[in-house]
TORPA-385347 format. One record per residue (C-alpha): residue in one letter; x, y, z. Coordinates in Angstrom, 1 decimal. Layout:
// TORPA-385347
{r 'A', {X, Y, Z}}
...
// end
This chain:
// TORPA-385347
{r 'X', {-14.0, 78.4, 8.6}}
{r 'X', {-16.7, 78.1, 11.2}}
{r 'X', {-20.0, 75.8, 10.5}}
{r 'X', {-22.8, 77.4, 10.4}}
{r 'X', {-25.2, 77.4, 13.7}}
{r 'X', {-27.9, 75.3, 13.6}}
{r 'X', {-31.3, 76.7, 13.4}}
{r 'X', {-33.1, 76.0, 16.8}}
{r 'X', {-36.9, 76.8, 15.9}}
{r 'X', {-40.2, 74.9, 16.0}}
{r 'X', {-39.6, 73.4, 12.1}}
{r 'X', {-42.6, 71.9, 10.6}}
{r 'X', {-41.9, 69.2, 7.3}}
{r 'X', {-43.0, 70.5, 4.2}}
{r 'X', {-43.2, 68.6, 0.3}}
{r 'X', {-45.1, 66.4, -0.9}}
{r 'X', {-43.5, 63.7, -3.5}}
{r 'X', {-39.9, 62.9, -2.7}}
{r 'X', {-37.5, 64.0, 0.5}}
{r 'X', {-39.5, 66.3, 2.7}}
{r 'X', {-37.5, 69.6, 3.8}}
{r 'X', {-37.5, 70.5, 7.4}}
{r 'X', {-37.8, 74.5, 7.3}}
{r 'X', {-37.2, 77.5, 9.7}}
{r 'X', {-40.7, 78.4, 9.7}}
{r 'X', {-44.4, 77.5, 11.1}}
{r 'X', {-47.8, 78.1, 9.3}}
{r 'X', {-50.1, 80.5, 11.1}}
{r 'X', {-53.1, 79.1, 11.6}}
{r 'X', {-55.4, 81.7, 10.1}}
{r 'X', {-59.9, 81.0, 10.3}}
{r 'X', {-61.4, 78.4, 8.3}}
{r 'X', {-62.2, 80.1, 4.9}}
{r 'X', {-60.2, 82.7, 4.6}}
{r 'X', {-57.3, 82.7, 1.5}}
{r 'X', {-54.2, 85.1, 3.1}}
{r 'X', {-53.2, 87.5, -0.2}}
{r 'X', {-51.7, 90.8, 1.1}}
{r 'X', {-49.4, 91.5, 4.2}}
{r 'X', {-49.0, 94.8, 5.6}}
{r 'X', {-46.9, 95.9, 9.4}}
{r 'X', {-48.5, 98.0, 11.4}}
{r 'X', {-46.2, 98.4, 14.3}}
{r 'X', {-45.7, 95.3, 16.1}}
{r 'X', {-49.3, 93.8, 14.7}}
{r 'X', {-49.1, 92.2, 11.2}}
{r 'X', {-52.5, 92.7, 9.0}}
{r 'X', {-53.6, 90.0, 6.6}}
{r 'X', {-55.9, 90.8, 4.2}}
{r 'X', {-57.7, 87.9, 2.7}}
{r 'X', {-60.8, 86.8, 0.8}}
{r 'X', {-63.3, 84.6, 2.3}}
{r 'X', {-64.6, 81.7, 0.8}}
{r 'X', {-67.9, 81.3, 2.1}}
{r 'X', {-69.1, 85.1, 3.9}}
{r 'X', {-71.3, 87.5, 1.6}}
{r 'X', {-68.6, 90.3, 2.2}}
{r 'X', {-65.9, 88.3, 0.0}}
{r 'X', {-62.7, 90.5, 1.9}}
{r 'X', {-61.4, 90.0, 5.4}}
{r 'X', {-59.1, 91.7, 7.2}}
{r 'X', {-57.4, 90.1, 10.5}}
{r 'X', {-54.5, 91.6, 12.4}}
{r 'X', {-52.1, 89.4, 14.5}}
{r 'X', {-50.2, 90.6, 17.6}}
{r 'X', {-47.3, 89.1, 19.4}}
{r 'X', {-49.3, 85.9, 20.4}}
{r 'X', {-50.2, 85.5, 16.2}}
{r 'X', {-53.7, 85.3, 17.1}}
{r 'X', {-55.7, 86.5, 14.5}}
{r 'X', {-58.4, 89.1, 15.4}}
{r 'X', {-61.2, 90.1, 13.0}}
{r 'X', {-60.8, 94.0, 11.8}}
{r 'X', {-64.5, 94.6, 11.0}}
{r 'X', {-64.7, 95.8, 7.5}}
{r 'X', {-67.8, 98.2, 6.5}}
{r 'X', {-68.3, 98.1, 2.0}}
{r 'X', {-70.0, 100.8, 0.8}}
{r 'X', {-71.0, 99.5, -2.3}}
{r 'X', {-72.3, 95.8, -4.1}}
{r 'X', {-68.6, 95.6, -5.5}}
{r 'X', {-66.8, 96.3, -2.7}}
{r 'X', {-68.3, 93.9, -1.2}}
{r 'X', {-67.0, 91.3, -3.6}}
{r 'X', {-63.5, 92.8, -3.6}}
{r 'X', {-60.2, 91.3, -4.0}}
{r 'X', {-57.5, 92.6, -2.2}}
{r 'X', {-54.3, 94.3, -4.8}}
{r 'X', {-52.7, 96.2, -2.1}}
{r 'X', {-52.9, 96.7, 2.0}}
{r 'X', {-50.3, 99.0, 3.3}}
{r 'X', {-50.5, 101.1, 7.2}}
{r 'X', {-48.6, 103.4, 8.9}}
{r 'X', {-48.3, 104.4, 13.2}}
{r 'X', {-52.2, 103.1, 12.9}}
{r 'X', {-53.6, 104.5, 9.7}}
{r 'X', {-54.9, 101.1, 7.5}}
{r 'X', {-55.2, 101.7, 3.3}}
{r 'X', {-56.3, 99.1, 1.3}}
{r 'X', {-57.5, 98.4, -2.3}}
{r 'X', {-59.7, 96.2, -3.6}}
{r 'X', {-61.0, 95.3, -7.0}}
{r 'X', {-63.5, 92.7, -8.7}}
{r 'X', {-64.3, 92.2, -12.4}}
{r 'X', {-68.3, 93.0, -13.4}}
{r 'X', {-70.8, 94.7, -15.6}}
{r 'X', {-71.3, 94.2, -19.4}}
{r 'X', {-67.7, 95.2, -20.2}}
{r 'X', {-65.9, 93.3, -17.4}}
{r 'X', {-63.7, 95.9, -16.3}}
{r 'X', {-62.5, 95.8, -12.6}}
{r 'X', {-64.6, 97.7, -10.2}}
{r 'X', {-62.1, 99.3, -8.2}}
{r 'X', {-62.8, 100.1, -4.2}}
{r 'X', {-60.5, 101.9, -1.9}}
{r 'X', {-60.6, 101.5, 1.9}}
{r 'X', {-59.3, 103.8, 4.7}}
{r 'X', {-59.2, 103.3, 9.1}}
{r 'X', {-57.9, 102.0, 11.6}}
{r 'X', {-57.4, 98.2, 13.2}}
{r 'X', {-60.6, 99.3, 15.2}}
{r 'X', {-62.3, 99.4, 11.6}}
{r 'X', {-62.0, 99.7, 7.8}}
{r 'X', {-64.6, 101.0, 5.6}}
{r 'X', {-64.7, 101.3, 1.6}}
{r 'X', {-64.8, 104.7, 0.7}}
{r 'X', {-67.3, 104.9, -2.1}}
{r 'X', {-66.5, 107.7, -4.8}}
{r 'X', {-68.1, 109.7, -7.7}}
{r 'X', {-68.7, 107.7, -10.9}}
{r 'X', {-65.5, 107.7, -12.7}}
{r 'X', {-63.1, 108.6, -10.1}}
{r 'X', {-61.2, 105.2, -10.9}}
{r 'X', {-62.6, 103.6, -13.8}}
{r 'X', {-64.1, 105.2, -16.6}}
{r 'X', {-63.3, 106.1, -20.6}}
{r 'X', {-59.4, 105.8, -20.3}}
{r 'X', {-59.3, 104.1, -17.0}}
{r 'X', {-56.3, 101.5, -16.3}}
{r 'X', {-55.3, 99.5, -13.2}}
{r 'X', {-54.8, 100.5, -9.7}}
{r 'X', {-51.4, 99.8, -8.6}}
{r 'X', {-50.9, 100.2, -4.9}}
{r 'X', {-51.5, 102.8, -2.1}}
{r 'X', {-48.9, 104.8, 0.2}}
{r 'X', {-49.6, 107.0, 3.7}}
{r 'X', {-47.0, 109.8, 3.6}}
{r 'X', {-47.7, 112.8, 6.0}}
{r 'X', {-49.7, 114.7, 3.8}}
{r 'X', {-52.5, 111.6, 3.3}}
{r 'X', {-53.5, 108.9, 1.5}}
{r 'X', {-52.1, 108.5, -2.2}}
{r 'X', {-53.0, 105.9, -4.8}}
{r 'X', {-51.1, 105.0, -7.6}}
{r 'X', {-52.3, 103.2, -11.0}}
{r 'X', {-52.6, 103.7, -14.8}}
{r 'X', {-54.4, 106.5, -17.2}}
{r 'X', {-54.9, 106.4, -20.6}}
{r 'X', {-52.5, 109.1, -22.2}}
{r 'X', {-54.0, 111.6, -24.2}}
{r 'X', {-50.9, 110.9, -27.2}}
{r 'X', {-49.6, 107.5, -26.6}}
{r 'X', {-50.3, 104.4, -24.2}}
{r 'X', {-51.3, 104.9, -20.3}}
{r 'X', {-49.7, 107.3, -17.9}}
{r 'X', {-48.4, 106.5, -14.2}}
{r 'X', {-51.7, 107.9, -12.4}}
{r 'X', {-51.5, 109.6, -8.8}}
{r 'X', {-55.0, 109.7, -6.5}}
{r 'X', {-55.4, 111.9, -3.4}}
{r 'X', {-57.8, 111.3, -0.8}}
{r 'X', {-58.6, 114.0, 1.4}}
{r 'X', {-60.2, 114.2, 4.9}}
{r 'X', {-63.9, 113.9, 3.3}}
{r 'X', {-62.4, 110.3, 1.5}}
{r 'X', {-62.9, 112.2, -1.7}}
{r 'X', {-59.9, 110.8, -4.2}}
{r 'X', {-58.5, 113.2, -7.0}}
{r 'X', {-56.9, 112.3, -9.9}}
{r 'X', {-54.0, 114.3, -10.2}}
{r 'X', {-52.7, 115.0, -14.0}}
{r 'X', {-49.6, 113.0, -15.4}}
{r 'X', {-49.3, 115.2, -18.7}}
{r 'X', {-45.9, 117.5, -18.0}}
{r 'X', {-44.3, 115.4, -15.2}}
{r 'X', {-42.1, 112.6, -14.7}}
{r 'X', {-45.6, 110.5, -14.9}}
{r 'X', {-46.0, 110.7, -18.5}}
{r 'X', {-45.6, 108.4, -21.5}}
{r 'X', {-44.0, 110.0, -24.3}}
{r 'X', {-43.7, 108.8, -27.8}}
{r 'X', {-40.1, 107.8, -26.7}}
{r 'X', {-40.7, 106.2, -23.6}}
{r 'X', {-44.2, 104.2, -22.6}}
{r 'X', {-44.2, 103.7, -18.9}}
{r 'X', {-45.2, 101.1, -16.2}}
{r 'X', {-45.6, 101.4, -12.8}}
{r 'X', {-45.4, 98.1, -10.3}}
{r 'X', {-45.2, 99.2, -6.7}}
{r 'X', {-45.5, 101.9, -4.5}}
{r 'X', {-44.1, 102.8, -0.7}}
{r 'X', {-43.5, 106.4, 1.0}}
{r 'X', {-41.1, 107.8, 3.3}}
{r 'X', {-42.7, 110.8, 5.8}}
{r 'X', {-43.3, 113.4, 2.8}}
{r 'X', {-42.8, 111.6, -0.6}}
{r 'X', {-44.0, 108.6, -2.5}}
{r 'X', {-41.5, 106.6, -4.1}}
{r 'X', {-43.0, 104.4, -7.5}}
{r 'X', {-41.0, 101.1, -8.8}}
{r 'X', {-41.7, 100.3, -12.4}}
{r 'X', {-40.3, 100.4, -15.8}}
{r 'X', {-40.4, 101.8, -19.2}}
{r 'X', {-39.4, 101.0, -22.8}}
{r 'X', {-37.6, 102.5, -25.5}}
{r 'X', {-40.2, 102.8, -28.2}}
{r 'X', {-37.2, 102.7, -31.0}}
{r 'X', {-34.7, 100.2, -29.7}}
{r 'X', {-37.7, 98.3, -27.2}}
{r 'X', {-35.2, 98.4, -24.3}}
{r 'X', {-36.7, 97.9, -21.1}}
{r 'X', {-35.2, 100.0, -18.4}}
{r 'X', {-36.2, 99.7, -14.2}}
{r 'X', {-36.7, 103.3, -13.3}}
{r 'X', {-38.2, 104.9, -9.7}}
{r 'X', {-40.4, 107.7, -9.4}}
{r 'X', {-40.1, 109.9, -6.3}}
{r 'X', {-42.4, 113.0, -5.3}}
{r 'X', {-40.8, 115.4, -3.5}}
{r 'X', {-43.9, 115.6, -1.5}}
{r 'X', {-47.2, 113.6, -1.3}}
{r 'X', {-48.6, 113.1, -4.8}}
{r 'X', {-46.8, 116.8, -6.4}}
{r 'X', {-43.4, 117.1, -7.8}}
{r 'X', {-42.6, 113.8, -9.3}}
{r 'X', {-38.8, 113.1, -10.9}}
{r 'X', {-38.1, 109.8, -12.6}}
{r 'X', {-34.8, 108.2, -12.1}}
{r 'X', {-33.5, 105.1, -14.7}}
{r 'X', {-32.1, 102.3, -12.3}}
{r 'X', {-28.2, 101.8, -13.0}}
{r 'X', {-26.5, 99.0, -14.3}}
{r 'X', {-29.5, 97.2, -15.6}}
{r 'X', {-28.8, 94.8, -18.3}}
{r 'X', {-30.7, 94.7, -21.7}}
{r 'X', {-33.7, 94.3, -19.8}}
{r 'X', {-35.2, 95.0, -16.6}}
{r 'X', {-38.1, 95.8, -14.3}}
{r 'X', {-38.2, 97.0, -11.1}}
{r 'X', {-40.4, 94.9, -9.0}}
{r 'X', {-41.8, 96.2, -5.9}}
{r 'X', {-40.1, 98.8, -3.7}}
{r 'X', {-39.8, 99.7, 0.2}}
{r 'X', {-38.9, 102.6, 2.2}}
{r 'X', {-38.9, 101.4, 5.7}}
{r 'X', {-36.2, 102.8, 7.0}}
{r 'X', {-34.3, 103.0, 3.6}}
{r 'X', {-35.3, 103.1, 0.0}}
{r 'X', {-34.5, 99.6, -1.8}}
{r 'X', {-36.4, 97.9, -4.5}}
{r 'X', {-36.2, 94.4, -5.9}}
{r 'X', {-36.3, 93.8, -9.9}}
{r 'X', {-35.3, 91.3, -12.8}}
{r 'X', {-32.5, 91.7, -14.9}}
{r 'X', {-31.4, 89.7, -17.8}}
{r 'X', {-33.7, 86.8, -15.9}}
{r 'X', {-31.8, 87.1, -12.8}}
{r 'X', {-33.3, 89.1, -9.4}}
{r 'X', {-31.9, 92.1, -8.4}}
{r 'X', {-31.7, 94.6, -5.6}}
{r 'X', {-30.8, 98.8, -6.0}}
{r 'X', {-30.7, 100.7, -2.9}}
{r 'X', {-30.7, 104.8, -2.2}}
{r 'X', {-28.3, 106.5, -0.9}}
{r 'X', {-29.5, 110.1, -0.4}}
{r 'X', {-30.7, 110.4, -4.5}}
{r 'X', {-28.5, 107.9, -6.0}}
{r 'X', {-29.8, 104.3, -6.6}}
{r 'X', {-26.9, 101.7, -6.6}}
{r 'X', {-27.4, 98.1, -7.8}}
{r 'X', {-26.1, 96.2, -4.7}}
{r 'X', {-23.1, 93.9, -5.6}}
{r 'X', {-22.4, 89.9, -5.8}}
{r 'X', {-26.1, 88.5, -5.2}}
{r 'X', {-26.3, 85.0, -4.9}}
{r 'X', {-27.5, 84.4, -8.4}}
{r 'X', {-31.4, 83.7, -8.6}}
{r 'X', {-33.0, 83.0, -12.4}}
{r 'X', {-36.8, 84.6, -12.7}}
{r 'X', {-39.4, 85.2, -15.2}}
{r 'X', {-41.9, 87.2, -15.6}}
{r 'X', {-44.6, 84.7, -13.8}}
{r 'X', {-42.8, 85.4, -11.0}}
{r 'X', {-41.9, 88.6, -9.9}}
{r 'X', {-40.7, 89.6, -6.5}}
{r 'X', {-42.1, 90.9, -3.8}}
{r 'X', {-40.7, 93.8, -2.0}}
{r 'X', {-37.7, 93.5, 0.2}}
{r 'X', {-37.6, 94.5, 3.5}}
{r 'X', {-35.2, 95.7, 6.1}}
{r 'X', {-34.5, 93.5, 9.7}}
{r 'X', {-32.7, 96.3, 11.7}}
{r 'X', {-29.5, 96.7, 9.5}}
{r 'X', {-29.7, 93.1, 7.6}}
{r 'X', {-32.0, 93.8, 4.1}}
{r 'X', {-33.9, 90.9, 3.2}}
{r 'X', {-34.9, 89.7, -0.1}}
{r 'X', {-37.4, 86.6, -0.7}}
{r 'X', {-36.5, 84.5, -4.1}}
{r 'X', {-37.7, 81.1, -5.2}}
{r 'X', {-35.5, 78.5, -5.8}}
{r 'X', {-35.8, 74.8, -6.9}}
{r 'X', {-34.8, 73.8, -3.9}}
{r 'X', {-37.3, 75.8, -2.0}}
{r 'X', {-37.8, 79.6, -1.3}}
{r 'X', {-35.1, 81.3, -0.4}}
{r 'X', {-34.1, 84.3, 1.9}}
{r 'X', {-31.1, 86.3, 0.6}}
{r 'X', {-29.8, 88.9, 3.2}}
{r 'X', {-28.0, 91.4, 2.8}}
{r 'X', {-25.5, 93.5, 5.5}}
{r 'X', {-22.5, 95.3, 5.2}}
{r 'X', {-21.6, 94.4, 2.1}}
{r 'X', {-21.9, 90.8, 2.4}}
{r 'X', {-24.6, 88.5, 1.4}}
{r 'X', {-26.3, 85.4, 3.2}}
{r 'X', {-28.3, 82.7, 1.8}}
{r 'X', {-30.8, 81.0, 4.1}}
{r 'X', {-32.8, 78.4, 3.1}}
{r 'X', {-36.6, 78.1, 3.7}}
{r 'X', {-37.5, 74.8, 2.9}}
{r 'X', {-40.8, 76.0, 1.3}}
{r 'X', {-42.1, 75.2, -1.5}}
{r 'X', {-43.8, 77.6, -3.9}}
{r 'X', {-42.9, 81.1, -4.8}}
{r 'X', {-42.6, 84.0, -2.1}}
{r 'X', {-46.1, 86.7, -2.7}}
{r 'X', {-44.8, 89.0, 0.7}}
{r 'X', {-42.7, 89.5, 3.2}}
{r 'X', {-43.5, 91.7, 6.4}}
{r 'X', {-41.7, 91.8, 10.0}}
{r 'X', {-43.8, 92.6, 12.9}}
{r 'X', {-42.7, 92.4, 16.3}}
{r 'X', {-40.0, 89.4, 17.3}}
{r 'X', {-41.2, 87.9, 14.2}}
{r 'X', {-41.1, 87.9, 10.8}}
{r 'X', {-44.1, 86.5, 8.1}}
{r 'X', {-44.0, 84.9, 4.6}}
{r 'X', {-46.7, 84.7, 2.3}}
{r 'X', {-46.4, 81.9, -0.1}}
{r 'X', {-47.8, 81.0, -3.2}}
{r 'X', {-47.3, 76.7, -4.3}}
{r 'X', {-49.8, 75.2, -7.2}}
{r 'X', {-52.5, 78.3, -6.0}}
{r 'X', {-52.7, 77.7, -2.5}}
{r 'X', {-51.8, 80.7, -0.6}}
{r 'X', {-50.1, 80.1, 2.8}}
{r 'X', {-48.9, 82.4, 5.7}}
{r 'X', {-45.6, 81.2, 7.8}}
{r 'X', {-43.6, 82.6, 10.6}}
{r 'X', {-40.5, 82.3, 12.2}}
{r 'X', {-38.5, 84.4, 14.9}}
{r 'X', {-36.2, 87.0, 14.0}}
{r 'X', {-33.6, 85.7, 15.6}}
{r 'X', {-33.3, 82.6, 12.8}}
{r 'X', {-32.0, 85.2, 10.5}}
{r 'X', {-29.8, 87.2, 12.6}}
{r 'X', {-28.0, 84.2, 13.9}}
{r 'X', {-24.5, 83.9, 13.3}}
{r 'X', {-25.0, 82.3, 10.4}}
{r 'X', {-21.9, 81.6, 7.4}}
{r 'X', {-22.2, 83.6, 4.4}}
{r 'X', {-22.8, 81.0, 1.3}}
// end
C-alpha cells in the first residue's frame, strides 16, 4: 500500500495549549475590523461578507480574486437597520450578488430583516413595504437563491392552523419582494407534519430547500428537500432515505450536482441526487455532531465532493469520489461555518471559542494522490 504524498503547501502552526498542528492551510489576511461570517463564489472571486467592528455601516462586503486581495464592494443601506445588519446568508451567480441581513430592535426585539441585491461593482439594501418580512406572523429568513427567473428568498410564516410554514419571497426587477402562499403546497405544516427549513441553493430554473420535519404523533424527525420545479412555484417535498430515528438536513448545494449535508443519529451525513432520487452516500468516515454544530454545505471540487466536519483532532475534510472516501486532515481548530472554492483555491471559514477566521489552501492539496483512510 502506497504512503500517502506529503502535502507541499505554505502550512502555518495552529493551537494553543499542547502540541501545535502544522495544517494545509494559510489565514487570509482580511482589513483590520472586519469579523468574516458568510462565504459566497462568484466565479473565480470569493465574496466575504463580514461585520465591521468600528464603521457606522456595521456590514462589509470584500471580494478576493486570484491574488486573495481583498477589495471593498461598496455597500449602499437603505434604511437605519440595514445599516446595522448582520449577515445570515450571501449567495451569487455569473455576477448577480444576494445577500441577507438582519439585526434585533424596536420594543419587541424582533429581527429587522434587510435584503440586498447587485453586483461586485456594488450592493445596495433594497428597502420594502412595512410587513413584507416581518410582521403579525413573521418568522426567520432562511437564505436566498438566484435561479433564472430571479431572486428568491426562503424563511418561516406563521401557519394559519398549526406552527410556521416554509415561506418563498420573490423580488422582481423594481426590488419589490412577494410573499408567495405556503397553504396547498409542499411548503405547508400540517397537523401531521410541522416543518423546518435550513438552507437553500438553486440549479438554472428551480430552488432546492434542505430542512426537516416531525411527526406530530410519533415526534420523529425526518431530513426532507423541497424542490420547485421552477423559481419560487411548484414546490414537491421529498423525505431523505435511510435516515435513522432522527435527522436534519443541514445545508444543501447544487453546484454542479444536488448534495446536502445533515445529522443522523448524532453522526454527519451526506445524500446526493441522481436525476429525482436522493441516495444517502455510503461508508462515511464516521463523524459524531450535535445540534450546536451543524454543517455547512458541502461542495463539489470538479468530480471530488467535499464535506467539512469537526473533529477533536482538528477540522476535517471528508472527500468523496467514485465511491470511495478520503479523510484529510486540517489541523484547525474550531468548527467549520463555510466552505467555498474560487479559482485554484479553495476557502474555509472557521469558527474556534467565537473568533471567526478565513483560511486558504490550493486545490491541488486535495486532489493529490492522497491514500484513502
Amino acid at each position: 500500500m502506497r504512503m500517502a504524498r506529503a502535502l507541499v503547501v505554505a502550512a502555518v502552526v495552529v493551537g494553543g495549549c499542547g502540541t501545535p498542528l502544522t495544517s494545509p492551510f494559510s489565514r487570509v489576511d482580511l482589513p483590520p475590523g472586519l469579523t468574516p461570517v458568510v462565504l459566497a463564489a462568484d466565479g473565480d472571486s470569493l465574496l466575504v461578507g463580514g461585520q465591521w467592528a468600528d464603521r457606522p455601516v456595521v456590514p462589509g462586503l470584500l471580494r478576493l480574486g486570484a491574488d486573495r486581495r481583498p477589495v471593498e464592494v461598496p455597500l449602499t443601506p437603505a434604511t437605519p437597520y440595514g445599516g446595522l445588519a448582520e449577515w445570515t446568508s450571501l449567495t451569487a451567480d455569473d455576477g448577480r450578488i444576494l445577500a441577507i441581513g438582519g439585526k434585533r430592535g424596536g420594543a419587541h426585539g424582533n429581527v429587522r430583516w434587510s435584503v440586498w441585491t447587485g453586483t461586485a461593482a456594488g450592493v445596495a439594501e433594497r428597502k420594502q413595504a412595512a410587513g413584507a418580512f416581518g410582521s403579525y406572523g413573521a418568522g426567520d429568513l432562511i437564505g436566498g437563491a438566484l435561479p433564472d427567473g430571479g431572486p428568491v428568498v426562503i424563511g418561516t410564516w406563521e401557519n394559519a392552523r398549526t406552527a410556521m410554514d416554509v415561506a418563498a419571497w420573490t423580488i422582481d426587477e423594481a426590488h419589490t419582494a412577494t410573499r408567495l402562499p405556503s397553504a396547498g403546497t409542499a411548503l405547508e405544516s400540517t397537523a401531521a407534519e410541522i416543518v423546518f427549513p435550513t438552507g437553500v441553493s438553486a440549479t438554472d430554473r428551480s430552488v432546492i430547500v434542505s430542512g426537516w420535519q416531525v411527526d406530530t404523533a410519533s415526534g420523529a424527525q425526518t431530513p426532507v428537500i423541497w424542490h420547485s420545479e421552477a423559481g419560487a412555484t411548484g414546490w414537491t417535498k421529498t423525505p431523505l432515505p435511510d435516515s435513522g430515528a432522527t435527522a436534519i438536513a443541514d445545508a444543501v448545494t447544487c453546484h454542479p450536482t444536488c448534495t446536502t449535508t445533515g445529522r443522523t443519529d448524532h453522526t454527519a451525513a451526506v445524500w446526493l441526487r441522481n436525476g429525482t432520487t436522493w441516495t444517502r452516500l455510503p461508508d462515511m468516515p464516521a463523524t459524531p455532531t450535535t445540534d450546536q454544530t451543524p454543517l455547512p454545505a458541502p461542495m463539489w471540487l470538479d468530480d471530488r465532493l467535499l464535506v467539512a466536519v469537526p473533529h477533536e483532532t482538528g477540522i476535517r475534510l471528508l472527500s468523496w469520489r467514485a465511491g470511495t472516501w478520503t479523510t484529510h486532515e486540517t489541523g484547525l481548530p474550531g468548527t467549520p461555518t463555510a466552505l467555498a472554492r474560487a479559482g485554484d483555491h479553495l476557502y474555509l471559514l472557521t469558527t474556534d471559542n467565537e473568533t471567526r477566521t478565513l483560511w486558504h489552501t490550493p486545490t491541488t492539496t486535495l486532489t493529490s494522490d492522497t491514500e484513502p483512510r
